[in-house]
MOPAC internal coordinates of N, CA, C and O (Angstrom, degrees):
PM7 1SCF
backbone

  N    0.0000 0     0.00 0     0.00 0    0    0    0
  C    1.4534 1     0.00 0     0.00 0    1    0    0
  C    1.5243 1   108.49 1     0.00 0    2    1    0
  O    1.2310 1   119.61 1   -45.57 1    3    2    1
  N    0.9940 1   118.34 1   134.43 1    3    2    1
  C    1.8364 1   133.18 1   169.13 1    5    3    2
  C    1.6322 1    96.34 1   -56.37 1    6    5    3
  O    1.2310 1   135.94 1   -47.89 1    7    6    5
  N    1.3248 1    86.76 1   132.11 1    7    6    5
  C    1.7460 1   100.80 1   173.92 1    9    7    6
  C    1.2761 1   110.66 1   -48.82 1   10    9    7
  O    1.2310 1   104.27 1   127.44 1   11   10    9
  N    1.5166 1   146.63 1   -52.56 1   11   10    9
  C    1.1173 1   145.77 1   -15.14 1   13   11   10
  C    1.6619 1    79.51 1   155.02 1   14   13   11
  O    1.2310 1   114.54 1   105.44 1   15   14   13
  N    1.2477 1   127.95 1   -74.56 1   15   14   13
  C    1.1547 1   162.17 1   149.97 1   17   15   14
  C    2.0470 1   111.00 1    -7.09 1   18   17   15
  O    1.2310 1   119.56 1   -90.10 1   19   18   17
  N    1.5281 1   118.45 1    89.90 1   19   18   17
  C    1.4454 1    99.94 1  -158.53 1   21   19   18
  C    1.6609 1   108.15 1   -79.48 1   22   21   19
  O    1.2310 1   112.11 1     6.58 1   23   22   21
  N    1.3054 1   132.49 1  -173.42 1   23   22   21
  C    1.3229 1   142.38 1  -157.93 1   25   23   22
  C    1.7260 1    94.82 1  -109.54 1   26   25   23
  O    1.2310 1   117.57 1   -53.46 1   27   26   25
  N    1.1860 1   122.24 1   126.54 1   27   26   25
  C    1.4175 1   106.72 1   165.42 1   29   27   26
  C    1.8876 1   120.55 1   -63.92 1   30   29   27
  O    1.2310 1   131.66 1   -46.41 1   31   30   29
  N    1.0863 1    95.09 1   133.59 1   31   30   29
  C    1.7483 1    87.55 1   171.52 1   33   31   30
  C    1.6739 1   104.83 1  -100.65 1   34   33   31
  O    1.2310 1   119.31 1   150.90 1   35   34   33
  N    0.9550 1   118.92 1   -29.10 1   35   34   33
  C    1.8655 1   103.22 1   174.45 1   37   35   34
  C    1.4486 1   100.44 1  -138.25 1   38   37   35
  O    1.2310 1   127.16 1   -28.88 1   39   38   37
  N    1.6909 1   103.83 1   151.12 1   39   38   37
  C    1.4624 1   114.09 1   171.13 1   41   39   38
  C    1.4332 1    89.25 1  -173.65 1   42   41   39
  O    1.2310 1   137.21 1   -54.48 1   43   42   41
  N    1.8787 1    84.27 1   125.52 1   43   42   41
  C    1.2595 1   119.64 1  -171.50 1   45   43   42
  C    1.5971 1   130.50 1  -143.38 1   46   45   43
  O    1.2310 1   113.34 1  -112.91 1   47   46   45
  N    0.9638 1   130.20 1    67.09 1   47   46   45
  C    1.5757 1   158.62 1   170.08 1   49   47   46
  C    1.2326 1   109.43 1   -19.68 1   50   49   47
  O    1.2310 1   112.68 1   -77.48 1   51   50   49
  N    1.3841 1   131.43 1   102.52 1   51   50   49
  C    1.4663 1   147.08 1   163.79 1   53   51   50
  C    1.2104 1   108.31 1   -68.87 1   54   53   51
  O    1.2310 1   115.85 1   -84.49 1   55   54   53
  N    1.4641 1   125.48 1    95.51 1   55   54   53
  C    1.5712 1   117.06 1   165.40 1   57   55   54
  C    1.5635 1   118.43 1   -55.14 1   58   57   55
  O    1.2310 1   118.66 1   140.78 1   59   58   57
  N    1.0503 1   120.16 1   -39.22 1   59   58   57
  C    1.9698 1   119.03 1  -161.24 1   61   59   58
  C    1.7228 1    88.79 1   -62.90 1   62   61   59
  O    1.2310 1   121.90 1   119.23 1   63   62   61
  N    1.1017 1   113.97 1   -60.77 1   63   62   61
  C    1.8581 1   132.45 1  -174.85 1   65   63   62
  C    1.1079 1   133.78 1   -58.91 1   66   65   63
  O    1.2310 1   130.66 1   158.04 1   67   66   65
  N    1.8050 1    97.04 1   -21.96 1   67   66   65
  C    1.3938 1   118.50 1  -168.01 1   69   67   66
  C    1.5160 1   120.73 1    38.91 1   70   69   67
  O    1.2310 1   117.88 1  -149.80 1   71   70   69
  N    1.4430 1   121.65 1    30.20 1   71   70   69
  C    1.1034 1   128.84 1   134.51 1   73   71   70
  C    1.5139 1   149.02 1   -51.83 1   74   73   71
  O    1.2310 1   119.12 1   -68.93 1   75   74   73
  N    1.4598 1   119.27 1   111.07 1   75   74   73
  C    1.3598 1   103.97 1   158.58 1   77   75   74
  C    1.2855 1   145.14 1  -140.19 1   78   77   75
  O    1.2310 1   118.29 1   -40.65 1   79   78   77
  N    1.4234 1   120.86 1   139.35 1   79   78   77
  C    1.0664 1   122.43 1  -155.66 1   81   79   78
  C    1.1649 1   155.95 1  -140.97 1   82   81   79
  O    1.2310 1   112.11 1   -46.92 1   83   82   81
  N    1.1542 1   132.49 1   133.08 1   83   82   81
  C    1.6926 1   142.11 1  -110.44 1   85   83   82
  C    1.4255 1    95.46 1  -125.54 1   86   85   83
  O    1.2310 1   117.28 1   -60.17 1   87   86   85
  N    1.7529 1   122.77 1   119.83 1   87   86   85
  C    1.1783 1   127.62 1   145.27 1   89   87   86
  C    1.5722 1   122.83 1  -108.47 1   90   89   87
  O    1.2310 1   112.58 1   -46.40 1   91   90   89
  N    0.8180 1   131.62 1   133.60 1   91   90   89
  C    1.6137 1   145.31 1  -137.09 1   93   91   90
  C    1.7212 1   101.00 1  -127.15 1   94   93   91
  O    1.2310 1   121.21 1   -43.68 1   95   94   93
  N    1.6103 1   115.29 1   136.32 1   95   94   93
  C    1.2696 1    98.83 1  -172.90 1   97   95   94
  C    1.4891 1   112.69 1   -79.99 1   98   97   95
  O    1.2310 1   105.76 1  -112.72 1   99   98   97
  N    1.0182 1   144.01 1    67.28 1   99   98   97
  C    1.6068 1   140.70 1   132.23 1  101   99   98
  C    1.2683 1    98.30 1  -122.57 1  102  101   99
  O    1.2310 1   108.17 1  -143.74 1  103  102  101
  N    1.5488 1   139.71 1    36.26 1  103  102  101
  C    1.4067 1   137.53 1   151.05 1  105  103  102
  C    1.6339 1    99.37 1    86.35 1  106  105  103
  O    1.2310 1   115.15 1   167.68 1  107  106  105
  N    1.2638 1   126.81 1   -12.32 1  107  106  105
  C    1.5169 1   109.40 1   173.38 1  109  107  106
  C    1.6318 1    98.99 1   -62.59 1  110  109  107
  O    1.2310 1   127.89 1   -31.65 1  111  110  109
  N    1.5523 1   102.42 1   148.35 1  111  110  109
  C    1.1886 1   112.51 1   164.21 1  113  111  110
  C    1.2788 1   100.50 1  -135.40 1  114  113  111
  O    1.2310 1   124.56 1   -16.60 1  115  114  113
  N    1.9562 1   108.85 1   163.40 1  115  114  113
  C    1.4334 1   113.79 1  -175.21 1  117  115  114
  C    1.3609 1    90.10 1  -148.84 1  118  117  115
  O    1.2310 1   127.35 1   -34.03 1  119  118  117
  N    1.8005 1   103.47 1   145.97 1  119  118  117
  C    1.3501 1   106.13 1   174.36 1  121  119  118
  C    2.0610 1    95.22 1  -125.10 1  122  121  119
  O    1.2310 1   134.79 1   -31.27 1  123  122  121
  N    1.2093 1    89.00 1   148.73 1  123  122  121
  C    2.0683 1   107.32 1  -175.29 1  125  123  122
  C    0.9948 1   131.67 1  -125.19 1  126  125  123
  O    1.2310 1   105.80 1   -76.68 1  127  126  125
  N    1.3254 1   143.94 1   103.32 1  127  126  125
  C    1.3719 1   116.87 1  -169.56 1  129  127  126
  C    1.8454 1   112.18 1   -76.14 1  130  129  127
  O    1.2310 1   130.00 1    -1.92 1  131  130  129
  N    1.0685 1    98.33 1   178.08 1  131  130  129
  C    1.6514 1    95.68 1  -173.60 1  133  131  130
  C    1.3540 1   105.95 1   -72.99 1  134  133  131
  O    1.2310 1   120.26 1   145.96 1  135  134  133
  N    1.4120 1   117.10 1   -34.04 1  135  134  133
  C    1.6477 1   118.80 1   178.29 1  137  135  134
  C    1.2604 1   115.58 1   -60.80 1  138  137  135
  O    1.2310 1   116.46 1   166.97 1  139  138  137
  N    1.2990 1   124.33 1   -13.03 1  139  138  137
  C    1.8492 1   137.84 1  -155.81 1  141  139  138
  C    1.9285 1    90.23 1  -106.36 1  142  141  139
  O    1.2310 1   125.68 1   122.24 1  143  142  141
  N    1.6967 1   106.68 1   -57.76 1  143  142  141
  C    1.3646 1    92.03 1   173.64 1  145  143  142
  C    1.5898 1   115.16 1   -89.56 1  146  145  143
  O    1.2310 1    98.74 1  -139.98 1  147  146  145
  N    1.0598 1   155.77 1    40.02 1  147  146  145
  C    1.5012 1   171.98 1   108.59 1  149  147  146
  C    1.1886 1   107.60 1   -53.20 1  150  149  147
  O    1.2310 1   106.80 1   152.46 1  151  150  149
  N    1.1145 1   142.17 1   -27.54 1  151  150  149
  C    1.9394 1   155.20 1  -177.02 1  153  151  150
  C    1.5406 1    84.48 1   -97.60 1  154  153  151
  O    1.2310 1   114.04 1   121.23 1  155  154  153
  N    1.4308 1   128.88 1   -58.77 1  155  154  153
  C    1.7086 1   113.60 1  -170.28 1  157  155  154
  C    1.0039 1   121.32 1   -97.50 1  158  157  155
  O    1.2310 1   119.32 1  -144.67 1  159  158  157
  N    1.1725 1   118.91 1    35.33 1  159  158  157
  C    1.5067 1   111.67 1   165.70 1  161  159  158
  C    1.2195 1   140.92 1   -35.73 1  162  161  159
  O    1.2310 1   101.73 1   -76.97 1  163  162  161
  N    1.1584 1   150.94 1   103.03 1  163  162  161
  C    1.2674 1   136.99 1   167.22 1  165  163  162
  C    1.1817 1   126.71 1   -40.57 1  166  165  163
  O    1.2310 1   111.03 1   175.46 1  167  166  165
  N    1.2615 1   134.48 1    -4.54 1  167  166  165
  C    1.7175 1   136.24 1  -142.45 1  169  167  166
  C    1.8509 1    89.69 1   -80.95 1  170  169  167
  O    1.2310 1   121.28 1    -2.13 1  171  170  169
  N    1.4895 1   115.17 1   177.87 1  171  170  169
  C    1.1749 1   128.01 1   148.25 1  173  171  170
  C    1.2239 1   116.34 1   -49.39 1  174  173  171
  O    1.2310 1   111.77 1   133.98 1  175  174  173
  N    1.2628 1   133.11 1   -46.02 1  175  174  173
  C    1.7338 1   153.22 1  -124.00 1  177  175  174
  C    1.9004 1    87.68 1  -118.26 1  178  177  175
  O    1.2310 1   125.94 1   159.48 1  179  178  177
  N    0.9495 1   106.19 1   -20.52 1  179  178  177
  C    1.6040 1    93.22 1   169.87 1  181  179  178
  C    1.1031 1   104.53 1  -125.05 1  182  181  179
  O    1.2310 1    98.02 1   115.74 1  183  182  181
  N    1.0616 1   156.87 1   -64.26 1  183  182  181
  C    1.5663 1   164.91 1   174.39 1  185  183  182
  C    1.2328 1    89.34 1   -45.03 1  186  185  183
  O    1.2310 1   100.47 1    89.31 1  187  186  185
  N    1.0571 1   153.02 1   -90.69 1  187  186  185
  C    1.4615 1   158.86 1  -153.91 1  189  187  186
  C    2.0091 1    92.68 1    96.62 1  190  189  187
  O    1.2310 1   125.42 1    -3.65 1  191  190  189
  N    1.1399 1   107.20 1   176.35 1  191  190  189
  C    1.5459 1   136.54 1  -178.57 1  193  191  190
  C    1.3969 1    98.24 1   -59.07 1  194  193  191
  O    1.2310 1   113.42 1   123.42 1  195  194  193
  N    1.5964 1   130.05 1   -56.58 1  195  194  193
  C    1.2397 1   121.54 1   165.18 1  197  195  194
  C    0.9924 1   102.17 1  -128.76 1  198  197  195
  O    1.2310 1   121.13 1     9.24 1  199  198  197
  N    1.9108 1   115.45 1  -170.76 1  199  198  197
  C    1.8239 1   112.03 1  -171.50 1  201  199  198
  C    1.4161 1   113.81 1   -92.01 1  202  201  199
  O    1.2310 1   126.24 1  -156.43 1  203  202  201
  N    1.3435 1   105.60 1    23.57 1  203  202  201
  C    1.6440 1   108.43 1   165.92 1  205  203  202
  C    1.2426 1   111.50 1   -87.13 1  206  205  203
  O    1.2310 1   122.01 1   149.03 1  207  206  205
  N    1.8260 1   113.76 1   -30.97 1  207  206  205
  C    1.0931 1   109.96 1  -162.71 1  209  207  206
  C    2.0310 1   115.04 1   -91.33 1  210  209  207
  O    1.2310 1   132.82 1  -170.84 1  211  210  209
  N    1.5169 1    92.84 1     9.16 1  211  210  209
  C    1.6282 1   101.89 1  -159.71 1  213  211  210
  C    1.8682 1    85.13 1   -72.69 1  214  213  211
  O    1.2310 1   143.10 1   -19.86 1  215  214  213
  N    1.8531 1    72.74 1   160.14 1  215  214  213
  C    1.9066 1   100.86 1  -158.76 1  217  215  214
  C    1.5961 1    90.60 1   -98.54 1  218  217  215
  O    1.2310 1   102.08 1   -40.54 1  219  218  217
  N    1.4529 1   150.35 1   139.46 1  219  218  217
  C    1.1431 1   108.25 1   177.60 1  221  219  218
  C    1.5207 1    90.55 1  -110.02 1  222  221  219
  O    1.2310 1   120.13 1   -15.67 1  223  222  221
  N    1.3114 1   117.36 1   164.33 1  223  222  221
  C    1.3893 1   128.03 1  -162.62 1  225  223  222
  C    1.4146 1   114.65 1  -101.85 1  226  225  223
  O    1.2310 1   124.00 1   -74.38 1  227  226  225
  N    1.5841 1   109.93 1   105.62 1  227  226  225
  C    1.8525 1   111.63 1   165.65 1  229  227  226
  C    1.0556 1   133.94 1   -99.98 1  230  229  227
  O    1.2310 1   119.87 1   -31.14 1  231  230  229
  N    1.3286 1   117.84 1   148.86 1  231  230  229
  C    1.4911 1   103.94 1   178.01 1  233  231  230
  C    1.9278 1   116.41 1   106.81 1  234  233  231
  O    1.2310 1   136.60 1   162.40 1  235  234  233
  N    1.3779 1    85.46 1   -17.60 1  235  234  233
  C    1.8864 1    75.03 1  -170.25 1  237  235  234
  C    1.4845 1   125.42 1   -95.31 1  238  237  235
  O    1.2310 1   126.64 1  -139.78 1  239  238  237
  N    1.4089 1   104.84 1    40.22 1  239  238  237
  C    1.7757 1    98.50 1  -177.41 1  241  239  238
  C    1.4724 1   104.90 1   -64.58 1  242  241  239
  O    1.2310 1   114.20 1   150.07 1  243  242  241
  N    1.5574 1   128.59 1   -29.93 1  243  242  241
  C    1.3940 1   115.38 1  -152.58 1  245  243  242
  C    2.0717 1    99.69 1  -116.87 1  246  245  243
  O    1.2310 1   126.00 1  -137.89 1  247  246  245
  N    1.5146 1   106.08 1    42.11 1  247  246  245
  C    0.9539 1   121.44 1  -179.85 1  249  247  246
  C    1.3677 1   121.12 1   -86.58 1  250  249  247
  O    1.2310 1   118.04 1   -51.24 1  251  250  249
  N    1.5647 1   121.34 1   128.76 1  251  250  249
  C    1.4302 1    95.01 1  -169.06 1  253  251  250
  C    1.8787 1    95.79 1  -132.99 1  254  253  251
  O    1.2310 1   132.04 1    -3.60 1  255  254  253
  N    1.2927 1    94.35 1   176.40 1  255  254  253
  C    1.9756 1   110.47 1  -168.79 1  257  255  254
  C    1.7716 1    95.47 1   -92.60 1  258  257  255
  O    1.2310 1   122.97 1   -58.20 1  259  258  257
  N    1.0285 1   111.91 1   121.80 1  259  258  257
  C    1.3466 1   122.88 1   171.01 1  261  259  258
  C    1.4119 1   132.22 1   -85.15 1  262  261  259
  O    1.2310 1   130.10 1   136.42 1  263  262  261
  N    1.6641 1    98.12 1   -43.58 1  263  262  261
  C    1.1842 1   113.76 1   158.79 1  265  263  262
  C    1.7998 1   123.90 1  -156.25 1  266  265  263
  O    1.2310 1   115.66 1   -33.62 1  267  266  265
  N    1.3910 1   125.84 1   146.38 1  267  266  265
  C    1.3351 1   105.62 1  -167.03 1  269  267  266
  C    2.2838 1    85.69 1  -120.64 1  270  269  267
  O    1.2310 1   133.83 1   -39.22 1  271  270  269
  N    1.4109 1    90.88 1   140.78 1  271  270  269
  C    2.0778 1   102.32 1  -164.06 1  273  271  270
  C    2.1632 1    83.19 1  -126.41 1  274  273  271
  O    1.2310 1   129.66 1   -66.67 1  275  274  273
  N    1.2338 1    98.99 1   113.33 1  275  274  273
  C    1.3105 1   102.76 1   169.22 1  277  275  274
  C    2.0063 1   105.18 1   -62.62 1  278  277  275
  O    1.2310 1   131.74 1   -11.18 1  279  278  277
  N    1.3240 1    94.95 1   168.82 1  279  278  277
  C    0.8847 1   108.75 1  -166.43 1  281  279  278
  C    1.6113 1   112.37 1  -122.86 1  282  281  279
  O    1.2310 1    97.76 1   -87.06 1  283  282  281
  N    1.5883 1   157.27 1    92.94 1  283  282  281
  C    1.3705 1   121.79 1  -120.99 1  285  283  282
  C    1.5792 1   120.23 1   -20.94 1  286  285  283
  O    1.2310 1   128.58 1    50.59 1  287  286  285
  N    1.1768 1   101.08 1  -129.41 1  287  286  285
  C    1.9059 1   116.33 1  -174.96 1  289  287  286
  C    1.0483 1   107.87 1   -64.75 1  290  289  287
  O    1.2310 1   110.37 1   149.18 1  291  290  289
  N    1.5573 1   135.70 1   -30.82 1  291  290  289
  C    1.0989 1   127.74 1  -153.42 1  293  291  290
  C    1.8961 1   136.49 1  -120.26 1  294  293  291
  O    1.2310 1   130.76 1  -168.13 1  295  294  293
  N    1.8411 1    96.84 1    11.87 1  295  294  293
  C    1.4845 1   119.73 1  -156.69 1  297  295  294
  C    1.4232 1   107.23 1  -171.69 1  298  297  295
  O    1.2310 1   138.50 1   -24.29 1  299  298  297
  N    1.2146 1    81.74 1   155.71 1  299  298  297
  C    1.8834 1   108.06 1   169.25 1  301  299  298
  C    1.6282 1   105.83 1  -127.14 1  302  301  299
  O    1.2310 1   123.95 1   -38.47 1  303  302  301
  N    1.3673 1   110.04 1   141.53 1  303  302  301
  C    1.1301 1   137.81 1   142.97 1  305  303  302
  C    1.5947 1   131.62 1   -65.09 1  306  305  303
  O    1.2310 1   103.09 1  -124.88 1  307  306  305
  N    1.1634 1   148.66 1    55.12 1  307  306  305
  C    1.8932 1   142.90 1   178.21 1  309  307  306
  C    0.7735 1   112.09 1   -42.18 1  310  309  307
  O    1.2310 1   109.26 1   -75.30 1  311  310  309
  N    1.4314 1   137.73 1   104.70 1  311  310  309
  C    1.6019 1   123.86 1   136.38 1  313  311  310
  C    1.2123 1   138.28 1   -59.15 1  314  313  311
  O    1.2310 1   102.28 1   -70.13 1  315  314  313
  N    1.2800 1   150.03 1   109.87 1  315  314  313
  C    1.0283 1   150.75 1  -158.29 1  317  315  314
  C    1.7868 1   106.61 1  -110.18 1  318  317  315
  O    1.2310 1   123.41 1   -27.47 1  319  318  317
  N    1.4019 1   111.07 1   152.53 1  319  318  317
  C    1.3417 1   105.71 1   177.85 1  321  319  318
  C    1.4187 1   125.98 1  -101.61 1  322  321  319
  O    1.2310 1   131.51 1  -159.46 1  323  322  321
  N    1.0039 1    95.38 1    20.54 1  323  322  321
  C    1.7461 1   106.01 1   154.70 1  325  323  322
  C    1.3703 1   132.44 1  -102.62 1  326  325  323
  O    1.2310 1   127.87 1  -168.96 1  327  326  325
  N    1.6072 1   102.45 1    11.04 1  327  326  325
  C    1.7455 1   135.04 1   173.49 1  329  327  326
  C    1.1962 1   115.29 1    97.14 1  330  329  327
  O    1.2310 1   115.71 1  -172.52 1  331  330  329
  N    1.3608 1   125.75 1     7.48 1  331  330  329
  C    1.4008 1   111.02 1  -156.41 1  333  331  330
  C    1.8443 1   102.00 1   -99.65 1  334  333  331
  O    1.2310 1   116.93 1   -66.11 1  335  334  333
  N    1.2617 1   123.44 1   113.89 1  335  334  333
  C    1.3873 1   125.70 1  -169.93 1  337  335  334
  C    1.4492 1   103.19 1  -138.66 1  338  337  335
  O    1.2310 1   114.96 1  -132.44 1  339  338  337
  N    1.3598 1   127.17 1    47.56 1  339  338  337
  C    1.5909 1   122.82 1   179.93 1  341  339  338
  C    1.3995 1    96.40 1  -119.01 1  342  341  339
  O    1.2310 1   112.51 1   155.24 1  343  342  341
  N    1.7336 1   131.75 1   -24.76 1  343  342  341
  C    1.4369 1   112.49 1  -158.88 1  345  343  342
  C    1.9984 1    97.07 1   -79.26 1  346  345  343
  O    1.2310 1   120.25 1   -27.26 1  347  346  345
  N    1.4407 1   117.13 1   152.74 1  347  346  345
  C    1.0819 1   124.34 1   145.99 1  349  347  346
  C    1.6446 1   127.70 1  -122.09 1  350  349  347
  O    1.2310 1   128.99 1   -59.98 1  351  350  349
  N    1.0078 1   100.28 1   120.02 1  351  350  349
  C    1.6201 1   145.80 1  -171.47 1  353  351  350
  C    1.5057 1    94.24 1   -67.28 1  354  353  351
  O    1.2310 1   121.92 1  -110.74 1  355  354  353
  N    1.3268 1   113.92 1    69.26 1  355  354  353
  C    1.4933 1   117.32 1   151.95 1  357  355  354
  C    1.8833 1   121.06 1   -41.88 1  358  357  355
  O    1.2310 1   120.97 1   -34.66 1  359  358  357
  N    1.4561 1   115.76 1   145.34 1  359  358  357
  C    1.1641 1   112.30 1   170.86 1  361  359  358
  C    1.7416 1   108.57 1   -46.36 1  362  361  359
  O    1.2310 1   130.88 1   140.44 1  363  362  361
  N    1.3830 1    96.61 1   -39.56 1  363  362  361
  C    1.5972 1   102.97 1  -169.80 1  365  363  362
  C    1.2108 1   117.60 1   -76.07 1  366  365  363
  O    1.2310 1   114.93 1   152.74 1  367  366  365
  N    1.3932 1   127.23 1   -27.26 1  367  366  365
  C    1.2452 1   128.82 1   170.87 1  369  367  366
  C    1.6275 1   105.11 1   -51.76 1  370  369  367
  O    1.2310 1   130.07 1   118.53 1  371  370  369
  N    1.8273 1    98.19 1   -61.47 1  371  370  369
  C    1.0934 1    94.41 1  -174.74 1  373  371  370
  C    1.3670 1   138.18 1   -66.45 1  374  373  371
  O    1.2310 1   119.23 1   153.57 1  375  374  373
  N    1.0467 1   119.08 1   -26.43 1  375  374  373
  C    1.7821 1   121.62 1   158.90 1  377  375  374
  C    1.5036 1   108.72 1   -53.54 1  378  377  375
  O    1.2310 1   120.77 1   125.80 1  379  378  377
  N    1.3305 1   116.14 1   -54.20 1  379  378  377
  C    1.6822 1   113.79 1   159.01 1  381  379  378
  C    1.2246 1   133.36 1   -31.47 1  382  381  379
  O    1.2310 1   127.85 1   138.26 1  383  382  381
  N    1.1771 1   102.49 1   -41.74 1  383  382  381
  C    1.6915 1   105.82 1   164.38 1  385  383  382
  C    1.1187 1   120.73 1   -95.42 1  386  385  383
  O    1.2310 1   103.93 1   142.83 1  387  386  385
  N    1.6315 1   147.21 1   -37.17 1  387  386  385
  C    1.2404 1   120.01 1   140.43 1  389  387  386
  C    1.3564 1   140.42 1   -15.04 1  390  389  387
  O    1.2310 1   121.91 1   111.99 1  391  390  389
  N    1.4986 1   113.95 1   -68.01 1  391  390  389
  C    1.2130 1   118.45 1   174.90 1  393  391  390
  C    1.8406 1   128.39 1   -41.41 1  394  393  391
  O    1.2310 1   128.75 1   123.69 1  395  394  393
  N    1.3977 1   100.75 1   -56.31 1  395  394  393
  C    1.1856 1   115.29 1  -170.53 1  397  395  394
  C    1.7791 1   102.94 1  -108.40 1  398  397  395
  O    1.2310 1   120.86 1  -150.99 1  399  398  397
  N    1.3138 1   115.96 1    29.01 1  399  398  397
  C    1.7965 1   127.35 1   175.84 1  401  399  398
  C    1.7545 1    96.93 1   -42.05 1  402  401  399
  O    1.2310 1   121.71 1   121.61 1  403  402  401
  N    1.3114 1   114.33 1   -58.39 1  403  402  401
  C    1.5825 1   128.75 1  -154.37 1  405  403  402
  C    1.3428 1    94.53 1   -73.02 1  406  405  403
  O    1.2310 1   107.10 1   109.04 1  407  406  405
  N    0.9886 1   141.64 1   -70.96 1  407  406  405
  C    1.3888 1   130.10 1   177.49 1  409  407  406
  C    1.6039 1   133.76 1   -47.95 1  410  409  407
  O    1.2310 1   130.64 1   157.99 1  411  410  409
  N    1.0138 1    97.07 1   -22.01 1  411  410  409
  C    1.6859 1   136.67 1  -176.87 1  413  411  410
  C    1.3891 1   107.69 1   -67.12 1  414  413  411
  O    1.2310 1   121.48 1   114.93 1  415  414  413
  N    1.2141 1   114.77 1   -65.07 1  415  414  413
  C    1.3297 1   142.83 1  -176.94 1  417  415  414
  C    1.6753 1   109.82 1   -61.02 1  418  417  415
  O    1.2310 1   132.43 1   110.48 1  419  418  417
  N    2.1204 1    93.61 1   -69.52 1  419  418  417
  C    1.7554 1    88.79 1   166.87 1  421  419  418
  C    1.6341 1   127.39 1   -41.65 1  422  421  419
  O    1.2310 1   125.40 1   130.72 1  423  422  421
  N    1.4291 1   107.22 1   -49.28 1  423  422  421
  C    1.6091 1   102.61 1   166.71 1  425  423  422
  C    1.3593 1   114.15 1   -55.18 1  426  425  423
  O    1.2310 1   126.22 1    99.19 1  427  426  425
  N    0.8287 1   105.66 1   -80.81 1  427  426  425
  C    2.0524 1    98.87 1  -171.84 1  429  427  426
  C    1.6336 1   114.11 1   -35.81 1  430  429  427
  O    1.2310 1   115.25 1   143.97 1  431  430  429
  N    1.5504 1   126.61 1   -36.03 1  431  430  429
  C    1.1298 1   126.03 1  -168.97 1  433  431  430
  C    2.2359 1    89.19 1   -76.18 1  434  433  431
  O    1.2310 1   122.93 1   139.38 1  435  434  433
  N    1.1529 1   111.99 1   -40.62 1  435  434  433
  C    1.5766 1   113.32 1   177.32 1  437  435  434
  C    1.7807 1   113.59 1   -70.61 1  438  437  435
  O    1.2310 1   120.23 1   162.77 1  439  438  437
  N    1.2050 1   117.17 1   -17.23 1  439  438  437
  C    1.1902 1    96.23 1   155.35 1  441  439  438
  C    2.0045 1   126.20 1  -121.73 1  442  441  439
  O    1.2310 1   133.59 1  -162.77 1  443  442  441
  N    1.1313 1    91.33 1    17.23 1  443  442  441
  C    1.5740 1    98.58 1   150.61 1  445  443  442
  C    1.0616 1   126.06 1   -79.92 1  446  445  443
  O    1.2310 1   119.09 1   146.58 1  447  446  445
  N    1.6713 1   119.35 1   -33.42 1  447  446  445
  C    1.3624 1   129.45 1   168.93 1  449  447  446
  C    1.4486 1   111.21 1   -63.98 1  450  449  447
  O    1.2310 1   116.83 1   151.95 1  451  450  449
  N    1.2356 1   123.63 1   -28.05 1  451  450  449
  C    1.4996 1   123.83 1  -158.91 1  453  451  450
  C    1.4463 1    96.70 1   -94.01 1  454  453  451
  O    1.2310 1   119.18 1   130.35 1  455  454  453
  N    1.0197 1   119.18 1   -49.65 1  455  454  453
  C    1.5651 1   121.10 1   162.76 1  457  455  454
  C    1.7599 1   136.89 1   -57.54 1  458  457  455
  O    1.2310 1   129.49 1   176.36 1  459  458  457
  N    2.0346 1    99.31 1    -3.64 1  459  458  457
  C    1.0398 1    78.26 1   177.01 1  461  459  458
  C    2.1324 1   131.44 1    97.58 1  462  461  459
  O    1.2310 1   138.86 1   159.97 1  463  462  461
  N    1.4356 1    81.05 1   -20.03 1  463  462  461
  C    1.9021 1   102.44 1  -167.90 1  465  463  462
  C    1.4007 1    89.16 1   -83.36 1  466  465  463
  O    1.2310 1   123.55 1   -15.50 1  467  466  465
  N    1.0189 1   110.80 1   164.50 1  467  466  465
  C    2.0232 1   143.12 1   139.94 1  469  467  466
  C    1.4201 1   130.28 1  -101.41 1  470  469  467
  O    1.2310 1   129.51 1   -51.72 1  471  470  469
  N    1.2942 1    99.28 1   128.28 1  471  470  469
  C    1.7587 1    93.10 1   168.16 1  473  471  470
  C    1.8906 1   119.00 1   -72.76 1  474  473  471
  O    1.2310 1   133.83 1   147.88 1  475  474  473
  N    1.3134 1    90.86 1   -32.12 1  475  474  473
  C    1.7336 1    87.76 1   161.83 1  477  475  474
  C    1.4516 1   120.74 1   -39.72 1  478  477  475
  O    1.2310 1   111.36 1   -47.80 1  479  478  477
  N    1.3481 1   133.88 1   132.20 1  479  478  477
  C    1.5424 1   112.67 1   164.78 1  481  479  478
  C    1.4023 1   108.25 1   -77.88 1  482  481  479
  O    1.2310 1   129.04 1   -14.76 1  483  482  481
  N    1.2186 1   100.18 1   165.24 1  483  482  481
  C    1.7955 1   126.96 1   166.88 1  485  483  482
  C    1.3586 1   118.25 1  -109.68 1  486  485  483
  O    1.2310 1   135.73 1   -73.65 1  487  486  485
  N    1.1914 1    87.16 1   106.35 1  487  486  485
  C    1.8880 1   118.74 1   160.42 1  489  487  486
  C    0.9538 1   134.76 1  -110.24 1  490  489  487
  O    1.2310 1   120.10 1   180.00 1  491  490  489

């Protein structure tokens, strides 16, 4: 983690909203839906080894957090109920994605389109 990099002081997961959300000690706060961090995973399995190898993720608007398992000082673990429980959610990731959520989002929503995908799942 970047020195640099603040500590969350609360995070607290709205099931009905599937919100969750992160206040960080220099008062930034960020709110996520689970589908937004399920699309950013850090894991191998989504990111791949490099960004050639990233998986891009369809289907998960109605994805939800099952359970969140800290990770020592510095991370969380998400479980999600569509199985996926390998990414860990660095403090830094996660301030990373706060910050830059909106841009984040526009990309992924621009290459779901280009590919063709839905955030709806398929059943």
């Amino acid at each position: 983690m970047a020195l640099t990099t603040p500590v969350p002081t609360e995070i607290e997961y709205h099931q009905q909203s599937r919100m969750l959300n992160i206040r960080f000690g220099d008062a930034q706060a960020f709110e996520f839906s689970a589908e937004f961090l399920r699309v950013y995973s850090p894991s191998a399995e989504v990111r791949g080894h490099s960004e050639d190898e990233a998986v891009l993720q369809i289907g998960k608007a109605d994805v939800k957090i099952e359970k969140i398992e800290p990770v020592g000082n510095y991370a969380i673990v998400l479980h999600f109920d569509d199985g996926h429980d390998t990414g860990i959610y660095s403090w830094e990731w996660l301030y990373h994605l706060g910050v830059d959520q909106d841009t984040l989002w526009a990309d992924y929503l621009k290459q779901l389109e280009a590919a063709g995908g839905k955030r709806a799942p398929t059943s």
